[in-house]
ZAKEFI-876369 format. One record per residue (C-alpha): y, x, z; residue in one letter. Coordinates in Angstrom, 3 decimals. Layout:
BEGIN
> Y:X:Z:A .
...
//
This chain:
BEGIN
> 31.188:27.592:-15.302:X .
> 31.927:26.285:-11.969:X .
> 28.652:26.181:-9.402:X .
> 28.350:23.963:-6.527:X .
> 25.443:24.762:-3.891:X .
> 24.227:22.001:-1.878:X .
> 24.919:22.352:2.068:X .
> 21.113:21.161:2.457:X .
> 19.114:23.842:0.036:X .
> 16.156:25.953:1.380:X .
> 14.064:26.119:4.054:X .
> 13.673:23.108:6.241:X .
> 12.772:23.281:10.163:X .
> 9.524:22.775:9.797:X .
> 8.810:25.303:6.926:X .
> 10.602:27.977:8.979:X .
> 8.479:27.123:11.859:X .
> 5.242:27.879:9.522:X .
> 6.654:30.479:7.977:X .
> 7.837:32.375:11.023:X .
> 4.770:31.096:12.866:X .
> 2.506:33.156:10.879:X .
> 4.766:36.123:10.231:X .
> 4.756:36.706:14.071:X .
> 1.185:36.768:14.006:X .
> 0.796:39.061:11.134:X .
> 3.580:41.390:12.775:X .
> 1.624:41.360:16.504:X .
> -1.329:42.857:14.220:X .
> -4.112:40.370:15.790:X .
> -6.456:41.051:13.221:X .
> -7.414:39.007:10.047:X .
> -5.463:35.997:9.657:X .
> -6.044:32.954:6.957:X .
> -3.987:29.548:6.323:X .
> -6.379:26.971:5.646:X .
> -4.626:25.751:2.096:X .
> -1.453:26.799:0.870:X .
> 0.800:27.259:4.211:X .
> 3.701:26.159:2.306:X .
> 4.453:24.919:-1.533:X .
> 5.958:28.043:-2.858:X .
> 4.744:31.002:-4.879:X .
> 6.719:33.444:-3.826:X .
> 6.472:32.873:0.011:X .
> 2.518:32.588:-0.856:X .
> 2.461:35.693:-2.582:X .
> 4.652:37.832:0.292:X .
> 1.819:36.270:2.697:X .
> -0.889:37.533:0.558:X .
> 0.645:40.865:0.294:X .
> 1.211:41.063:3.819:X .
> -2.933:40.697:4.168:X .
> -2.582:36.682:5.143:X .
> -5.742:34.963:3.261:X .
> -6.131:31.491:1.991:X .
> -8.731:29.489:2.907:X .
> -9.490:26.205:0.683:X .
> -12.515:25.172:3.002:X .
> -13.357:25.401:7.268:X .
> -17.155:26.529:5.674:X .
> -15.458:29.922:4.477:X .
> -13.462:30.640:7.176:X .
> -14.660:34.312:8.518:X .
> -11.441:35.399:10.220:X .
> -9.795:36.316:13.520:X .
> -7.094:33.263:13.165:X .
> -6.581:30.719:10.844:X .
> -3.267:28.426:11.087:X .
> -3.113:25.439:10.378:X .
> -0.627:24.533:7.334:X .
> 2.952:22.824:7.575:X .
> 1.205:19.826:6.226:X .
> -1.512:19.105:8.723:X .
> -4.804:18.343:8.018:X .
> -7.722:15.566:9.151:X .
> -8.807:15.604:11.875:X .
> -12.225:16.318:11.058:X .
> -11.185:19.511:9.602:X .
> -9.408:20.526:12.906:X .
> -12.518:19.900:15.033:X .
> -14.497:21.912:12.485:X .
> -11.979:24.854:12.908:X .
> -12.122:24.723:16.452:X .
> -16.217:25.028:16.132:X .
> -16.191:27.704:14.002:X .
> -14.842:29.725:16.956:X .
> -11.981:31.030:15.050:X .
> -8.839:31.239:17.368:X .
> -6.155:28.517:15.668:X .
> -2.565:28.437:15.570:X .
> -1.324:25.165:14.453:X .
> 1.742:25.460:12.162:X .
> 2.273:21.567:11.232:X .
> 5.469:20.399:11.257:X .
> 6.572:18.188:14.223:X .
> 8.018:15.376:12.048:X .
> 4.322:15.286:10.480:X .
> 3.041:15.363:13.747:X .
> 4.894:12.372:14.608:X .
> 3.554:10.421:11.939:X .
> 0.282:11.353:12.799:X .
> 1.016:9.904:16.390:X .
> 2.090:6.845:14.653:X .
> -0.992:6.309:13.248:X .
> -3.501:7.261:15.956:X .
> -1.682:5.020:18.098:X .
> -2.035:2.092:15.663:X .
> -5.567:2.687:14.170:X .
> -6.895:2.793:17.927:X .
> -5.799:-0.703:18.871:X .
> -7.508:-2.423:15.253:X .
> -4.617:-2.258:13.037:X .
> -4.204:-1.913:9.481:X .
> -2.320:1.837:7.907:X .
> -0.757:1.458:4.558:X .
> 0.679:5.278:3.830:X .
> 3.576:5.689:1.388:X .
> 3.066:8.880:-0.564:X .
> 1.275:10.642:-2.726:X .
> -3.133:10.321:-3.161:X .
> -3.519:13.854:-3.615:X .
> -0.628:15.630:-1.782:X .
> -2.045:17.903:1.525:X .
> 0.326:15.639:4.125:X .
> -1.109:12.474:3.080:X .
> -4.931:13.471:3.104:X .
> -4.092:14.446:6.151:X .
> -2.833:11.484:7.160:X .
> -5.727:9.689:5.622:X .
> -8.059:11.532:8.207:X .
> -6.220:9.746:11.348:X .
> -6.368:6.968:9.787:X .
> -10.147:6.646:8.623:X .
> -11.097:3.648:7.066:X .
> -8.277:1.685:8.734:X .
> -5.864:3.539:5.592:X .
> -4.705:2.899:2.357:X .
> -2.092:4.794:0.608:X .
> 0.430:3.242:-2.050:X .
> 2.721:5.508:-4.424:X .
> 4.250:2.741:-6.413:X .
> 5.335:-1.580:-6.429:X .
> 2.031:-1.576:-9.268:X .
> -0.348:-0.604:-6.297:X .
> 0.841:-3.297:-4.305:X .
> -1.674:-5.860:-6.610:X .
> -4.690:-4.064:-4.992:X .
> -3.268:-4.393:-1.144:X .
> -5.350:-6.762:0.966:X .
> -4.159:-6.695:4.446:X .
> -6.129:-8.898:6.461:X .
> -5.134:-7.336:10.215:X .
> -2.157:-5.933:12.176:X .
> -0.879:-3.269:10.032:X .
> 1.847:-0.561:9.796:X .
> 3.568:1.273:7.184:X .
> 4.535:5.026:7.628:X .
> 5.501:7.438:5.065:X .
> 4.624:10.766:3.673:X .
> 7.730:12.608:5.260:X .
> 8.904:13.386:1.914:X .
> 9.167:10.727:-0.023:X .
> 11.398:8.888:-2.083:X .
> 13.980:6.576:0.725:X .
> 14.941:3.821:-2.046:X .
> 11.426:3.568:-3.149:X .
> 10.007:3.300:0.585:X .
> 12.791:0.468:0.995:X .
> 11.710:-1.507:-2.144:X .
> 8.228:-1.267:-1.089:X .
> 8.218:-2.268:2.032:X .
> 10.455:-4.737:1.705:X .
> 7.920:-6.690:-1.332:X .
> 5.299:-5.086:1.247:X .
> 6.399:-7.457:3.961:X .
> 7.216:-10.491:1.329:X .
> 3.764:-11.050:0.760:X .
> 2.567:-10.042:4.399:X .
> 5.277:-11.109:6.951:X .
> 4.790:-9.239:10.384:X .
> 4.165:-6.287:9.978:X .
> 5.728:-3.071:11.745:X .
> 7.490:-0.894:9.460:X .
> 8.418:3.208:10.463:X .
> 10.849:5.049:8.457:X .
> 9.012:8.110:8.781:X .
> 10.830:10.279:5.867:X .
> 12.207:13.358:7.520:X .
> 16.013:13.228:8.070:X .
> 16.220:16.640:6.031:X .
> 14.621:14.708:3.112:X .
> 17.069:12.188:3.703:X .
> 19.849:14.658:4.143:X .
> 18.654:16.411:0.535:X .
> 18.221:13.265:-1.183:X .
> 21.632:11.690:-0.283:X .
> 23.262:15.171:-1.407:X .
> 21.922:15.074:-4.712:X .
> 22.334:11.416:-5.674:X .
> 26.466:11.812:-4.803:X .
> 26.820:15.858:-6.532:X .
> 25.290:13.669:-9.725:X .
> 28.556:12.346:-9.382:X .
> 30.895:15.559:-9.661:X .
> 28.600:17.915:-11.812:X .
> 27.496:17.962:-15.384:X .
> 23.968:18.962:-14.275:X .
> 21.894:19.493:-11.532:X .
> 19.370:22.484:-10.784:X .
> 16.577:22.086:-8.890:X .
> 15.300:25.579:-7.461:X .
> 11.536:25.295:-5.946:X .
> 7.795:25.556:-6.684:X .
> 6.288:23.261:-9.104:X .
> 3.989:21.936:-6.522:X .
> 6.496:21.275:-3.924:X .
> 6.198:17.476:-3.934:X .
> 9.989:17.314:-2.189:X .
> 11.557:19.566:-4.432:X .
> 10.073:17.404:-8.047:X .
> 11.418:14.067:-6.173:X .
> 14.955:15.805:-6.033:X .
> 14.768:16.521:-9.762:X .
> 13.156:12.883:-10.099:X .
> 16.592:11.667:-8.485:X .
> 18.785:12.891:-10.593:X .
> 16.997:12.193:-13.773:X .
> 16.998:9.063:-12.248:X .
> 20.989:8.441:-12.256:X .
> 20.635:10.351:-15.879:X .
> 22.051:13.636:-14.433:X .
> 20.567:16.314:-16.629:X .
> 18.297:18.556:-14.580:X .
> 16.523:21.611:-14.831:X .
> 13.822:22.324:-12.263:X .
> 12.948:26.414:-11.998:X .
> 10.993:28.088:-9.634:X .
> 13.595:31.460:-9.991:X .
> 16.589:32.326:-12.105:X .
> 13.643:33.564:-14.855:X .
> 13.526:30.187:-15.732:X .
> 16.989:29.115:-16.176:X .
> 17.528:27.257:-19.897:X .
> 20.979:29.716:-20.617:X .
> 21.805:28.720:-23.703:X .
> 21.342:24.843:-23.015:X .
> 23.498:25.578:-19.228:X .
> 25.989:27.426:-21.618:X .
> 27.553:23.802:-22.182:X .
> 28.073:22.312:-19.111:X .
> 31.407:23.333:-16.614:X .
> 30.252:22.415:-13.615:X .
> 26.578:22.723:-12.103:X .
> 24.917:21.946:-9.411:X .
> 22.483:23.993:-7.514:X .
> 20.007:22.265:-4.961:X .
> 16.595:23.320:-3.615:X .
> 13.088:21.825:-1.918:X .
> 12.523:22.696:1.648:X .
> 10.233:24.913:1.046:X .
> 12.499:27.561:-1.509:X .
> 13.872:30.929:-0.140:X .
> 17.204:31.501:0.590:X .
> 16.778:34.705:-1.295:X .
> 15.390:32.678:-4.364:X .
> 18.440:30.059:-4.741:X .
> 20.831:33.141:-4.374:X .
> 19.220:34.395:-6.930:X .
> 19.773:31.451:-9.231:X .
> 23.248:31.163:-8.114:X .
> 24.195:34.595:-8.986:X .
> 22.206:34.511:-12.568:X .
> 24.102:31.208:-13.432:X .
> 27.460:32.569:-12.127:X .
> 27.239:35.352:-15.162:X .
> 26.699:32.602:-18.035:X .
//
């Protein structure tokens, strides 16, 4: 079996930053330290953080610790200015490309316009989102949602950083179709774009694709969702545990890719287990 690793696997910029962000504050021994949420999506950096003392918070009411940063996703806010009054020193770990977005939309909301967010209801980045935008927001995940969209002021479109790039483009292109003059930011990372381009063209050259990350990694599922997509077979594992052998047995030449959020030390892993099939 022949493996090909994708140049763009593992850890993105603004992971690392989180990462190493709370690491440094674990290693300068500054007493008890929480993320509030998940810091990243990924079990196994989670559970070296937990060993390592580092707590995780769900809600600002419980926080009872020394420092408390701020996850790679951001949050509202709301929540922020609740952290900051429960005396707790912060350290603020969101990625700058989130940041950005966030910018986008403060700037926007202030002067009376309109937010429509690409991404996902649920996912951490886009309640976040949601919070700088306030009422002024809406988020849409898919062309079906568009039927409920009443824009009736200025409005913008920004996406979750890690969405889909073809999907944002069909979207906002019917988006703009049925409400002409609007202002439209790209705001998908360029490593998601970087990932997502690499995957659609190894489709190409392998017999199937694994995707190495955690199951709640919203970037790494849309790189699986990709190649199912251009009907690549894919397998999507969180470590080499995981691996389907005797279905991989068949294929000659496989591709390994991972989220932004996956180990270097995990997809190494995977590589070496699928190297002895």
């Amino acid at each position: 079996m022949k493996i090909i690793l994708a140049k763009h696997a593992g850890f993105c910029m603004g992971v690392r930053r989180a990462v190493e962000t709370t690491l440094r504050l674990v290693e300068s021994r500054q007493g008890s330290i929480a993320t509030l949420g998940p810091l990243i999506h990924n079990p196994q950096i989670l559970a070296m953080l937990e060993q390592k003392g580092v707590e995780v918070v769900t809600d600002v009411a419980l926080v009872n610790t020394k420092t408390v940063v701020i996850r790679a996703h951001g949050v509202p806010p709301e929540q922020k200015r609740r952290l900051i009054a429960s005396g707790a020193a912060i350290e603020d770990a969101t990625c700058p490309r989130v940041v950005k977005v966030q910018a986008i939309i403060d700037k926007y909301q202030r002067i009376g316009y309109a937010v429509v967010i690409f991404g996902d209801r649920d996912h951490a980045e886009v309640e976040g989102l949601m919070g700088h935008a306030g009422v002024a927001g809406v988020v849409v995940n898919a062309l079906r949602d568009l039927d409920d969209l009443q824009l009736t002021t200025p409005y913008i479109v920004v996406s979750q950083t890690t969405q889909d790039e073809g999907l944002f483009e069909e979207i906002t292109r019917e988006i703009l179709r049925r409400y002409p003059e609007g202002k439209v930011f790209n705001t998908i990372c360029d490593s998601t774009h970087k990932r997502q381009n690499e995957v659609r063209n190894m489709c190409r050259e392998v017999d199937a694709l694994v995707v190495v990350g955690g199951r709640n990694s919203a970037n790494t599922k849309r790189l699986a969702e990709i190649a199912h997509s251009l009907a690549c077979p894919v397998f999507l594992v969180e470590t080499e545990n995981e691996l389907a052998v005797e279905k991989l047995k068949s294929y000659q030449k496989v591709g390994v890719t991972a989220g932004a959020s996956t180990p270097t030390r995990v997809i190494e892993q995977v590589v070496v287990a699928l190297e002895a099939i």
